[in-house]
C-alpha positions as CSV (number, residue, x, y, z in Angstrom):
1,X,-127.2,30.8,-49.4
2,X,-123.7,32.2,-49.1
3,X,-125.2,35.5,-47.2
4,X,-126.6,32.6,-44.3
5,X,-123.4,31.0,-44.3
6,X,-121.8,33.9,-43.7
7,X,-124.6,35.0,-40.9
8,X,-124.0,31.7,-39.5
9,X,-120.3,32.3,-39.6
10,X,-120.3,35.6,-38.4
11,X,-123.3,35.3,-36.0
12,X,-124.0,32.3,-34.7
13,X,-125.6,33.3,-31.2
14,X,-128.8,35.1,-33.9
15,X,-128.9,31.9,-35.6
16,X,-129.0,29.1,-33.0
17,X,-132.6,29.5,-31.6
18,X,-133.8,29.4,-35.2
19,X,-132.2,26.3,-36.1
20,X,-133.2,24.6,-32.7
21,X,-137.0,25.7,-34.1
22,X,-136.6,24.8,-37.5
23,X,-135.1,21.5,-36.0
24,X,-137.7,20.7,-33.5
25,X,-140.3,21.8,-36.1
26,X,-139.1,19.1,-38.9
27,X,-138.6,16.5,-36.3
28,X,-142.6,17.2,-34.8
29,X,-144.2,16.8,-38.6
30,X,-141.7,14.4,-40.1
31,X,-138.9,12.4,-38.3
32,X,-140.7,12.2,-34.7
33,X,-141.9,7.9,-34.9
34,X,-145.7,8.2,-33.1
35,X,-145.7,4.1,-32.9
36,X,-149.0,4.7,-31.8
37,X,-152.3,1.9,-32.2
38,X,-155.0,3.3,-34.9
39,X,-157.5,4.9,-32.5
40,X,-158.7,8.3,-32.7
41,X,-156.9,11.3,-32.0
42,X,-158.1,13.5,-29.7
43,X,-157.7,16.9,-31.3
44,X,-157.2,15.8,-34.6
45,X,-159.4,17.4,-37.6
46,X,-161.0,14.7,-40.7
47,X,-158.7,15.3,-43.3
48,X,-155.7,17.2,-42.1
49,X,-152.1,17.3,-43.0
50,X,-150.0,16.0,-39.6
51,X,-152.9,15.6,-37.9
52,X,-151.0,14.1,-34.9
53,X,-148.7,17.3,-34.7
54,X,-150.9,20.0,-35.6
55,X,-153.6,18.4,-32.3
56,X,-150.7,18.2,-29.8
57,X,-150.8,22.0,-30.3
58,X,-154.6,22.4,-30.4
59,X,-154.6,20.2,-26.9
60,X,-151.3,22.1,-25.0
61,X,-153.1,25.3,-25.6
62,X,-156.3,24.2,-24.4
63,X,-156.0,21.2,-22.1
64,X,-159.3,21.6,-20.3
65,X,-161.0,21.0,-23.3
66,X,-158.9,18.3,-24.8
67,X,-159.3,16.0,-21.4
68,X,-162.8,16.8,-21.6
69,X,-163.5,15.3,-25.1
70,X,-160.9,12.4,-24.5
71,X,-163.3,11.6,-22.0
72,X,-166.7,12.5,-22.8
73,X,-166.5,11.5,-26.5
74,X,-164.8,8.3,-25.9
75,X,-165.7,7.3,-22.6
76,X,-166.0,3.8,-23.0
77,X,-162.6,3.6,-25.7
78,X,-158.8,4.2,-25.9
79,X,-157.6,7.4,-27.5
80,X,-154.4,9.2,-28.1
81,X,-154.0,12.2,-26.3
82,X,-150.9,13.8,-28.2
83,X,-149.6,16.9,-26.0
84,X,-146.8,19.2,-27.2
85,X,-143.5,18.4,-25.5
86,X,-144.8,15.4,-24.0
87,X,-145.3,11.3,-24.7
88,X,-148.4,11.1,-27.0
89,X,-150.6,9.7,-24.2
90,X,-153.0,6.9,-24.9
91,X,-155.2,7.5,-22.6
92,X,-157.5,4.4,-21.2
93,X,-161.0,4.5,-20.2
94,X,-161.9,5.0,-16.4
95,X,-163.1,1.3,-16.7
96,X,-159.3,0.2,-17.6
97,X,-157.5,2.1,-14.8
98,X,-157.8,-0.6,-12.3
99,X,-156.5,-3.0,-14.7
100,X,-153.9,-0.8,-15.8
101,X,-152.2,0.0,-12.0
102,X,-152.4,-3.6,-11.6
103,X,-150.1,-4.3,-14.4
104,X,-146.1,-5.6,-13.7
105,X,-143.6,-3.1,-13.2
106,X,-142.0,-5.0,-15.9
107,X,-144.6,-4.4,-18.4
108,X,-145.6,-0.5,-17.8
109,X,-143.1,1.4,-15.6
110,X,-144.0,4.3,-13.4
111,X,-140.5,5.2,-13.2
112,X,-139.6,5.4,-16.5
113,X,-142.2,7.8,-17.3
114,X,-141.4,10.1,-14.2
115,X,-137.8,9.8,-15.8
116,X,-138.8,11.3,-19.3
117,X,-141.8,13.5,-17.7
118,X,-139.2,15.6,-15.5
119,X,-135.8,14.8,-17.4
120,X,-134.1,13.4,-14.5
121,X,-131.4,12.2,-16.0
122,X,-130.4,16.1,-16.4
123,X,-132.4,17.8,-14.2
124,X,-130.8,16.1,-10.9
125,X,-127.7,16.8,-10.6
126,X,-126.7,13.2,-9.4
127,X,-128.8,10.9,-11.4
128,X,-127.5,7.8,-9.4
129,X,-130.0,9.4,-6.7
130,X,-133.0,8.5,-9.3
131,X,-132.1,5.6,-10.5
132,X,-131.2,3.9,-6.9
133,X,-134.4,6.0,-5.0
134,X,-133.5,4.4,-1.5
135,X,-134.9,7.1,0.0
136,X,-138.6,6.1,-1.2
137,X,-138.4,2.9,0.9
138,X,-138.0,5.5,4.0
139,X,-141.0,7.6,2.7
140,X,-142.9,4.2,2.5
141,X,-141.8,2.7,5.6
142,X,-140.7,4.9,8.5
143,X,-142.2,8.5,7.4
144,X,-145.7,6.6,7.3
145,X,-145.2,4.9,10.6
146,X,-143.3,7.8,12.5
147,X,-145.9,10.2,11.3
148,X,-147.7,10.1,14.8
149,X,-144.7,10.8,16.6
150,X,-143.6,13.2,14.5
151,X,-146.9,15.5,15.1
152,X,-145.5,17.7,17.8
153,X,-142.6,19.0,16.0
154,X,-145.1,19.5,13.0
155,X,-147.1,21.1,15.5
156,X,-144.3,23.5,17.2
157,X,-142.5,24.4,13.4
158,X,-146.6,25.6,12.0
159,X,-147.1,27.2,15.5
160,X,-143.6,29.5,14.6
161,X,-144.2,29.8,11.0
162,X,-147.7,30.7,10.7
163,X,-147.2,33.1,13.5
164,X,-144.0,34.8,12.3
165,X,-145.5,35.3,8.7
166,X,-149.1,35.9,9.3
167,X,-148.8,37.8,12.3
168,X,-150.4,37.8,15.9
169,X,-152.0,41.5,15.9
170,X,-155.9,41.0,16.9
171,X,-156.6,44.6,16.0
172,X,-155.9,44.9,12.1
173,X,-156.0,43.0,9.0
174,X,-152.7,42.0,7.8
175,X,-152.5,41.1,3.7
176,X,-150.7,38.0,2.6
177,X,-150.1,36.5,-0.7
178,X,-151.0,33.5,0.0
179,X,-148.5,30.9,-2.2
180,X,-145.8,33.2,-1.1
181,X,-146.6,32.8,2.7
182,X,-147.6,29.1,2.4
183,X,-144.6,27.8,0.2
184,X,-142.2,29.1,3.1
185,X,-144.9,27.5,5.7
186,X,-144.7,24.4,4.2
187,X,-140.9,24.7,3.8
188,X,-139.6,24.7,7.2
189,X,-142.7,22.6,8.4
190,X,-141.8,19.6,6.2
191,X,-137.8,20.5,6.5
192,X,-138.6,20.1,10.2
193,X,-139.1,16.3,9.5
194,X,-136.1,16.4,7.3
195,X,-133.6,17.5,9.2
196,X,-134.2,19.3,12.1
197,X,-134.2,22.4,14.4
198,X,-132.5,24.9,13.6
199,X,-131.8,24.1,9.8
200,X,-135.4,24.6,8.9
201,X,-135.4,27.1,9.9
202,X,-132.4,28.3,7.7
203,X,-133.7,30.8,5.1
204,X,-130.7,30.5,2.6
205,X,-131.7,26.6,2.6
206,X,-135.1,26.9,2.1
207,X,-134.7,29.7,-0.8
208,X,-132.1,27.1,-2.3
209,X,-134.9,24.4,-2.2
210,X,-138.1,26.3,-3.1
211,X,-135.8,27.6,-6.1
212,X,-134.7,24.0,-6.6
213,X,-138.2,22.9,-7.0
214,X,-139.0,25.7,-9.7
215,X,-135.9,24.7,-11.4
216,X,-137.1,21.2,-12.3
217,X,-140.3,21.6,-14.3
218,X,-139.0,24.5,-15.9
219,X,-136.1,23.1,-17.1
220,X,-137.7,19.5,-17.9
221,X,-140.2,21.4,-20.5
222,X,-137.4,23.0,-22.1
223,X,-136.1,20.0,-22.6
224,X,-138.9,17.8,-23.6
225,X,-139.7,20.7,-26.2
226,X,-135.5,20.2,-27.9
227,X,-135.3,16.9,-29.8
228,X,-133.8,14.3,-27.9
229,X,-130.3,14.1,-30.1
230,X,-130.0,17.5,-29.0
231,X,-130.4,17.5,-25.4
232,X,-127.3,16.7,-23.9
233,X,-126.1,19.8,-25.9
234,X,-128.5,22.0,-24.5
235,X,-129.0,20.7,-20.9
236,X,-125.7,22.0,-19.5
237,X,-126.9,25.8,-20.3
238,X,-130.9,25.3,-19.6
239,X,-129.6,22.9,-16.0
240,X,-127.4,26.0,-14.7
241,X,-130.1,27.2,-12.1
242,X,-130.3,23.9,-11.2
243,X,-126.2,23.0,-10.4
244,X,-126.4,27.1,-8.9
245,X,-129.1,26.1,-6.5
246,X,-128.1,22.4,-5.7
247,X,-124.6,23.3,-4.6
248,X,-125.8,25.9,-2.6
249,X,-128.1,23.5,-1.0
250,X,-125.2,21.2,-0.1
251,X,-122.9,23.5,1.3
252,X,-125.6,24.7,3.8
253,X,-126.5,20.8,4.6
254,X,-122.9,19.4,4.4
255,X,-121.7,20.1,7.5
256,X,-124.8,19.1,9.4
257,X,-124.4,15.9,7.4
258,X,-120.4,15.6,8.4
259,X,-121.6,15.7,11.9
260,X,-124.0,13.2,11.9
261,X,-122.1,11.0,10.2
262,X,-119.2,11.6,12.7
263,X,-121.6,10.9,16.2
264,X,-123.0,7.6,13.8
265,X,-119.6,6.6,13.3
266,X,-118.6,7.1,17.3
267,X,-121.6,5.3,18.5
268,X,-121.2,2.0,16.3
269,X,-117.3,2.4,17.7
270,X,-117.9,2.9,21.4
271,X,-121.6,3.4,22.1
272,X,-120.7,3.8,25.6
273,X,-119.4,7.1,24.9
274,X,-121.8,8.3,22.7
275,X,-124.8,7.9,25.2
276,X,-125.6,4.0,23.7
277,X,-128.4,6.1,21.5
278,X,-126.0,6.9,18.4
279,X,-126.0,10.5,19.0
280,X,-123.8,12.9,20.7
281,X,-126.6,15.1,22.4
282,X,-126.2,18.2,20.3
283,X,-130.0,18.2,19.8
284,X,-130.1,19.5,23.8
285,X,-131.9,16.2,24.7
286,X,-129.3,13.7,24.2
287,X,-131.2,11.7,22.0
288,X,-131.1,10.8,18.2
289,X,-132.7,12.7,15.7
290,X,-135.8,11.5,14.9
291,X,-135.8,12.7,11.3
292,X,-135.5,11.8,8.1
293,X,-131.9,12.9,7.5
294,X,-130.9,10.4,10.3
295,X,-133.5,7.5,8.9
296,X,-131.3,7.7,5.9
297,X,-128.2,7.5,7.5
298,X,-128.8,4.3,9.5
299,X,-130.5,3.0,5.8
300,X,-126.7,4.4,4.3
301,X,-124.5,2.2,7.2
302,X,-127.2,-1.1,6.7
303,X,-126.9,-0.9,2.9
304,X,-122.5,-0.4,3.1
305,X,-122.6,0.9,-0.2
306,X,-119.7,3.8,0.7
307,X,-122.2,6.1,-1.8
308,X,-125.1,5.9,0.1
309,X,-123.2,7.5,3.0
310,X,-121.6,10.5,1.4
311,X,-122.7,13.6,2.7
312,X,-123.5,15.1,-1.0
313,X,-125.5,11.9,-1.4
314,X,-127.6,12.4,1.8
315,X,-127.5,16.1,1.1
316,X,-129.1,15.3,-2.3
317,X,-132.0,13.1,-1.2
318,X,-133.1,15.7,1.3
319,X,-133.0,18.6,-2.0
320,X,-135.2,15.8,-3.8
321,X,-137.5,15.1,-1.3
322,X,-137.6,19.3,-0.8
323,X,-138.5,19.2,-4.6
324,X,-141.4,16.0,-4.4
325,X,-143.0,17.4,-1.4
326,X,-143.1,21.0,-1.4
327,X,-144.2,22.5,-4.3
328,X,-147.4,19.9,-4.4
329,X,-148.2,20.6,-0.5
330,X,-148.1,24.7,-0.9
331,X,-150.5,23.9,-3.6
332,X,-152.6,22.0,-2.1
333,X,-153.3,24.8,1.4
334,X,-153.0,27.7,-1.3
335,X,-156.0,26.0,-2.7
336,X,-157.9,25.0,0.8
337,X,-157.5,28.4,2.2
338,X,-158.8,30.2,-0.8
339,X,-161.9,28.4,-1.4
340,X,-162.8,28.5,2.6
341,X,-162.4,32.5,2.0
342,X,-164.4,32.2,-1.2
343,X,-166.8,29.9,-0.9
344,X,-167.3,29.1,2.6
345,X,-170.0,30.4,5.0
346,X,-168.8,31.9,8.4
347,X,-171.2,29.6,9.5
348,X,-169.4,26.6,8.4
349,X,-166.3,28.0,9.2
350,X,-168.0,27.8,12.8
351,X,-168.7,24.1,12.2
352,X,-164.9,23.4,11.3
353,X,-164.0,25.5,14.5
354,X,-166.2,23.1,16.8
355,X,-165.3,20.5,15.6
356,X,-161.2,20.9,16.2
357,X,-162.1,21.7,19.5
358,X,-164.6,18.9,20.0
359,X,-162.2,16.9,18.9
360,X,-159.2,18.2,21.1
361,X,-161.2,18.3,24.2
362,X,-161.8,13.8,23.6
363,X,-158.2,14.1,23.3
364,X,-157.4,16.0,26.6
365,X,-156.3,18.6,25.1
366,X,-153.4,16.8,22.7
367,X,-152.4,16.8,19.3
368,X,-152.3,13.5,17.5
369,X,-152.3,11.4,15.0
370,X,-155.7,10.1,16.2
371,X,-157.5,13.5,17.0
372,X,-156.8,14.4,13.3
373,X,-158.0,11.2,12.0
374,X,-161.2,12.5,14.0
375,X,-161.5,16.0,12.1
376,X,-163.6,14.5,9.9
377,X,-165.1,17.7,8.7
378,X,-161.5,19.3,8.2
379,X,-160.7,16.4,6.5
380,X,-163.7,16.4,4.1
381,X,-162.5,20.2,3.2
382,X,-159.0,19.1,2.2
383,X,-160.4,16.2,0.0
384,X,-163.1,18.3,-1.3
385,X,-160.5,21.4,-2.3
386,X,-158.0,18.6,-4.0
387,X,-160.8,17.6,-5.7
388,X,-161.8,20.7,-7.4
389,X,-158.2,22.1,-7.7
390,X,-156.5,18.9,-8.4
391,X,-152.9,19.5,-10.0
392,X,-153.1,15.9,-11.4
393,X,-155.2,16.1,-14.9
394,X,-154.5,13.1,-16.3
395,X,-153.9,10.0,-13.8
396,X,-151.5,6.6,-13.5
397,X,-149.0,7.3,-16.1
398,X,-147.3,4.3,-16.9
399,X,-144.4,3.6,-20.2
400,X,-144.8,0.9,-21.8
401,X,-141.6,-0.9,-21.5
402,X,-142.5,-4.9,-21.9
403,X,-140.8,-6.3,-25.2
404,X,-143.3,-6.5,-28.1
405,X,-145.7,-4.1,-25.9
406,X,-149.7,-4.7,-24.2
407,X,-152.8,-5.3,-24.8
408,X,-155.4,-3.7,-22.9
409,X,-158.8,-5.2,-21.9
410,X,-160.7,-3.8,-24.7
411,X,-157.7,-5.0,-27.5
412,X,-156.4,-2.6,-28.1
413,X,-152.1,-3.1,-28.5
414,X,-150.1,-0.9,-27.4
415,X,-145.9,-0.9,-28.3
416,X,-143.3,-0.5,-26.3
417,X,-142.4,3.0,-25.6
418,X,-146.1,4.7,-25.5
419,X,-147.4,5.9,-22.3
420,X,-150.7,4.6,-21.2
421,X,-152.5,7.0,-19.0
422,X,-156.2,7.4,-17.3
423,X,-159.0,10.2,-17.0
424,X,-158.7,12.4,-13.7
425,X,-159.7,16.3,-14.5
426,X,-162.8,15.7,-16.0
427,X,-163.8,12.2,-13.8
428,X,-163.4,15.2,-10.7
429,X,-166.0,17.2,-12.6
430,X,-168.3,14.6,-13.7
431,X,-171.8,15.6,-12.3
432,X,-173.2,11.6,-12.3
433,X,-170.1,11.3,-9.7
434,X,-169.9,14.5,-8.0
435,X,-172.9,16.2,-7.8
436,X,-172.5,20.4,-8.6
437,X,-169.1,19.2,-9.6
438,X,-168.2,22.9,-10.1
439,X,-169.2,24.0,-6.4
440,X,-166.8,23.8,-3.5
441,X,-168.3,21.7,-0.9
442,X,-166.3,21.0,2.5
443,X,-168.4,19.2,4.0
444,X,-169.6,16.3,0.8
445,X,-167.1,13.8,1.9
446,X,-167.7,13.9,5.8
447,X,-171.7,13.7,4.6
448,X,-170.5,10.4,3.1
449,X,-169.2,9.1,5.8
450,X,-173.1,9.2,7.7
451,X,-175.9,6.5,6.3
452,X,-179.3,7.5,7.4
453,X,-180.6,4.4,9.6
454,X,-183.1,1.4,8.4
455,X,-185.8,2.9,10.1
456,X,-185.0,6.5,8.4
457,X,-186.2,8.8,11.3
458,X,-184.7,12.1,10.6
459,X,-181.9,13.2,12.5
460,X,-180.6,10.0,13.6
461,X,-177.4,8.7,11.9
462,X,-175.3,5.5,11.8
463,X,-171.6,5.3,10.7
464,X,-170.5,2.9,8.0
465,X,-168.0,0.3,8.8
466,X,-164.4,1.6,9.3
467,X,-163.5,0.4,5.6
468,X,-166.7,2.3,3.9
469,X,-165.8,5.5,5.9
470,X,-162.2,5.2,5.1
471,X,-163.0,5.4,1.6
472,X,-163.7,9.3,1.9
473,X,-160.5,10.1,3.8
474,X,-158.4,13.0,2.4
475,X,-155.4,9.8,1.8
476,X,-157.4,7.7,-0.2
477,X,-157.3,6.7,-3.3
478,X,-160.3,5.4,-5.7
479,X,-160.7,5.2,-10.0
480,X,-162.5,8.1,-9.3
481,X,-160.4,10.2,-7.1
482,X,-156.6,10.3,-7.7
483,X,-155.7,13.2,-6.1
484,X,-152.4,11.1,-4.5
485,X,-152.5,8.7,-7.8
486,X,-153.9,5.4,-7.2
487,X,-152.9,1.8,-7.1
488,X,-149.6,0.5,-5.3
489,X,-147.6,3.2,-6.9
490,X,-149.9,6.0,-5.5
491,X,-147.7,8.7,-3.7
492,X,-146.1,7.2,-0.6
493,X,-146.2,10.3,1.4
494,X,-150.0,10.9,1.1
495,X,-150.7,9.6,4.6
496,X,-147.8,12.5,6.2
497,X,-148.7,15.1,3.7
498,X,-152.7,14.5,5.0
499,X,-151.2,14.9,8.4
500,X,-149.2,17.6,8.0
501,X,-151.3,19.8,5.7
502,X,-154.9,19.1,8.4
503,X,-153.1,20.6,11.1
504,X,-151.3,23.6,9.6
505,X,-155.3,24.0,8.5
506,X,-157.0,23.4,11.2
507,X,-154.3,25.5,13.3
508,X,-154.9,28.6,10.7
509,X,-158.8,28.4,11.0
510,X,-158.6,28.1,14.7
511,X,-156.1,30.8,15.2
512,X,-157.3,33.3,12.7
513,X,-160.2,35.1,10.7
514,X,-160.2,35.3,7.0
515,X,-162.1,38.5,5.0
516,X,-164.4,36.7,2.6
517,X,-163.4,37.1,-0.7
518,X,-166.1,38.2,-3.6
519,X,-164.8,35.8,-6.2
520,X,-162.2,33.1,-5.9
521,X,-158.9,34.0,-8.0
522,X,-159.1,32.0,-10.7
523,X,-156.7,28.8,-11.2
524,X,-154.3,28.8,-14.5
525,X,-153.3,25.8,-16.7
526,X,-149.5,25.2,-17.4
527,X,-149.4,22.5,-20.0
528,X,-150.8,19.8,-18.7
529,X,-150.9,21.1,-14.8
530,X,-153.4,23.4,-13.2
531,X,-151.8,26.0,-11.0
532,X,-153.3,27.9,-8.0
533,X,-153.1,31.7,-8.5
534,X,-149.8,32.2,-7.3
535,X,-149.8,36.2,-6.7
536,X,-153.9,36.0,-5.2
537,X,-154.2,37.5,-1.8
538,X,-156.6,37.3,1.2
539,X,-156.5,39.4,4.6
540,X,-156.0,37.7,7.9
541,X,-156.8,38.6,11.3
542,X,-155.4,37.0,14.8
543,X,-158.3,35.4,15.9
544,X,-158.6,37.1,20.3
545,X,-159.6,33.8,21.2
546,X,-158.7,30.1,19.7
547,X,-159.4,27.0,20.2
């Protein structure tokens, strides 16, 4: 004993990470409270010491096959699904999830799970920007509704961006990796709806966000794995990437911010001189910006809270909505274009050619909101790929935070503090819902979209009502497919991310060939997340002509 003091004296840099294990370790077996309802515990072994710890290990190693039994075995019942640094899940059955996303924000809380999932409260920089999310009600509101106008810068930035990084030779095949190429992409695409020409186009600010948004879950699951007494010890040191890569964000954005602010502040104090449109015509137009930087700083001046309107407040909601939309969108095409290279017949490539330009040509010509809506092919692919690659495995986490806790419809009571959760991986794969669950079909949602007619004569079609085709629509949201979540508090930006992510597709397909690939690169699960193959590759080719 004296010889460890003494190494503990002496040494204590070698020491530390043992104690923070030995720590962590006695808190997981003994001190750790489950407060969890008597229901059986998926991973769990008859007879086992700590059966509750020793199957959130079983279940983080192998999460495909622990959401597969919570769901399979107990289809019709609750279960807890206990998952190494993570709430002990008790997840519902698919029957339950309307029931459950219908439930009060005062009795389970989407928020307050987000908050402990990602550690926000040391993660961000500024928590006040978490717990005060004004910039949510824009996402909601005016991104949704602006998203049609907003298609022609969408449509200029992908037109730049894809061109600069994949290239315009027609002769050679040029090899990309495709996360690497797409997360930039997607970068200065979105960014152009954040703030603008030319700062999207700003490299140092979109390395300072994409590093941003790898900060976050990295840091959050070093901190959900260090006993909660401990973490305001540890987060300054594990949060340093974070403060590195958030100031740098600012001072890039700051004086952008400052200006804005300064032609706002001159237009509510003689609009005469400022044009009467709130802007001093930097933006070679002498308009406004129609972005989401400026959204937010009219929502700042109507709100006169003087912290809403700081320039490191405004800068910060543009690094959080870099974070929330980024790194789920690159995903999401990363995915798309590697199963049309994998498992998509030039033939149906073809189909998805024709009809873009099918489309275009009822359009004169123009890209819109409504010519997208059209794609419904394009859009089947998207839905389709999200199926089969979802990121989301488990779906509509809610806490528990009503006094005394719930009861769910089966009876089962659950305390304050648990997190109730739903199936999503393995309802994707379920072959009595999606037929050849495994196999990447573009075209299975657009084929819903067509009923065969009373009289059945082959070849002739009728479409479903508006409602019954909108159902199958990349954006929407079912029990059975919660790609975007589901219920009220399903992701506000679904309908621009749709938008956004159909046309950087369809203008890729339209604009270049893809060599087939043999064998799609395999996805990889990171805890609880599956990940696209983030170093796979695929050779591209400017297409001579296009639509």
């Amino acid at each position: 004993m004296a010889a460890l003091l003494d190494l503990l004296e002496t040494r204590p840099a070698v020491l530390a990470p043992v104690v923070l294990a030995v720590a962590y370790l006695i808190y997981q077996l003994f001190l750790r409270p489950s407060g969890l309802p008597d229901i059986p515990i998926v991973g769990a072994r008859p007879g086992e010491w700590f059966p509750l710890a020793r199957a959130r290990w079983r279940n983080t190693r192998d999460m495909k096959t622990a959401t597969e039994v919570a769901y399979s075995q107990y289809r019709d019942r609750a279960v807890v699904l206990p998952i190494a640094g993570a709430q002990d899940f008790v997840q519902l059955p698919i029957a339950e999830m309307q029931w459950l996303v219908d439930q009060p924000d005062s009795d389970v809380d989407l928020h307050a799970q987000v908050l402990d999932s990602l550690q926000l409260d040391f993660t961000v920089m500024d928590p006040r920007l978490i717990h005060q999310p004004m910039h949510q009600e824009l996402i909601s509101t005016v991104l949704t509704r602006e998203t049609g106008n907003l298609v022609p810068a969408l449509l200029d930035e992908t037109r730049f961006s894809v061109d600069d990084l994949w290239g315009t030779d027609t002769e050679g095949f040029r090899e990309i990796c495709v996360y690497d190429a797409m997360r930039r992409i997607i970068g200065q695409v979105t960014n152009r709806v954040f703030v603008g020409l030319p700062l999207c186009r700003d490299q140092n600010l979109l390395a300072a966000g994409l590093a941003y948004a790898q900060d976050v879950p990295m840091s959050s699951t070093v901190l959900r794995f260090t006993p909660a007494l401990l973490r305001p010890l540890v987060a300054p040191l594990v949060t340093l990437p974070n403060r590195l890569h958030t100031r740098k964000f600012y001072n890039i954005l700051r004086p952008e911010v400052e200006r804005r602010l300064a032609a706002f502040s001159a237009r509510r104090s003689d609009p005469e001189k400022s044009g009467g449109n709130g802007y001093n015509g930097d933006n070679g137009e002498g308009k406004e910006p129609n972005d989401f930087l400026q959204w937010s700083i009219t929502q700042a001046a109507a709100l006169g809270d003087p912290y809403h309107a700081s320039p490191d407040t405004l800068s910060g909601r543009i690094l959080l909505l870099n974070f929330a939309s980024i790194h789920t969108s690159s995903f999401a095409i990363t995915h798309v274009l590697l199963d049309l290279a994998s498992s998509t017949s030039p033939a149906q490539l073809e189909e998805l050619r024709a009809e873009i330009a099918s489309v275009l040509a009822a359009h004169g010509g123009t890209w819109n909101k409504r010519a997208l809506a059209a794609m419904e092919k394009l859009d089947s692919a998207m839905r389709e790929s999200q199926r089969v690659n979802s990121f989301v495995t488990i779906a509509t986490a809610r806490k528990v935070v009503k006094e005394g806790g719930i009861v769910t419809p089966s009876g089962v009571h659950v305390p304050k503090g648990v997190v109730l959760c739903a199936p999503s991986y393995p309802v994707f794969h379920n072959p009595d819902i999606y037929p050849e669950p495994e196999v990447f079909k573009p075209f299975r949602f657009a084929e819903k979209r067509a009923a065969p007619t009373v009289d059945g004569k082959e070849g002739e079609k009728e479409k479903d009502s508006y409602v019954q085709r909108a159902r199958q629509a990349f954006a929407t949201t079912s029990p059975e497919y919660t790609a975007f979540g589901h219920g009220r508090h399903a992701c506000p930006g679904r309908f621009f991310a749709s938008s956004e992510l159909k046309l950087m597709l369809a203008y890729i397909i339209t604009h270049y060939n893809i060599e087939p690939l043999e064998q799609r690169p395999s996805n990889f699960w990171f805890g609880m997340n599956r990940i696209p193959p983030m170093k796979a590759t695929i050779r591209v080719r400017r297409r001579k002509t296009s639509v």
